[in-house]
N, C-alpha and C positions, 0 to 999 in steps of 0.2 A: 504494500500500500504506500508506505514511503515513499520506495526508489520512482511509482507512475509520477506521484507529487514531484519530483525532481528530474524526472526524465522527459515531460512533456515540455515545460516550456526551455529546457536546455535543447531539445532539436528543436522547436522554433527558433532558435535564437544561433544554431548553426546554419542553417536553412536560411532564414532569410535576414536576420539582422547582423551576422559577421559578414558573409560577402557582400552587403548594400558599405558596410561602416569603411572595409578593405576598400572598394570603389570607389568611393568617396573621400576616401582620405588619399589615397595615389592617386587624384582627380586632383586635390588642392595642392599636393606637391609640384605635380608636373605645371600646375598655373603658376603657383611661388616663384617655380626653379625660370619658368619663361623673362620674368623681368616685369617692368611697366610696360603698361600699352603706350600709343602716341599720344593719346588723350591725357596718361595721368601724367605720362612727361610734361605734357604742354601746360599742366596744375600745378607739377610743379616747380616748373619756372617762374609762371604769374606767382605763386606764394613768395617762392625766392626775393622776384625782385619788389612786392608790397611787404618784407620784414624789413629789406633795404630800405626804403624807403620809409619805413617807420623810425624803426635806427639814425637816418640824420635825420626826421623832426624830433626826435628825442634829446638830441645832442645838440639842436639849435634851440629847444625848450630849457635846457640846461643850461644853456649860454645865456638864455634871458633872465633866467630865474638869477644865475648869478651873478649880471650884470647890478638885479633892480632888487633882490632879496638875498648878501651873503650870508646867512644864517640859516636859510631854507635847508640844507643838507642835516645842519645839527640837530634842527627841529623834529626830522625824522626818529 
């Protein structure tokens, strides 16, 4: 009586949930191992050069602040 309680859903789970997990998992390797596509290349260049470009307003925000407030750093 036991062993039906453990023997039935361990061959469902050979049968049909190890070969689906197998598949799918050497399905997302082989995508991993491909690289970016053109598209996510092309995301992230735009991301690239909008941190760039946040970086020097940061660094010209800094330049104001401590033109017209030098104490602002220590206030932190």
């Amino acid at each position: 009586m036991s062993m039906g309680f453990i023997v039935g859903p361990l061959v469902v789970f050979m049968i049909f949930v190890a070969p689906l997990w197998l598949i799918l998992h050497y399905r997302s390797k082989k995508h991993a191992s491909e690289g970016l596509s053109g598209e996510d290349q092309q995301k992230l260049q735009e991301l690239v050069a909008r941190a760039e470009q946040m970086q020097e307003r940061i660094v010209t925000l800094e330049r104001i602040l401590d033109a017209e407030v030098p104490q602002w750093r220590r206030k932190l």
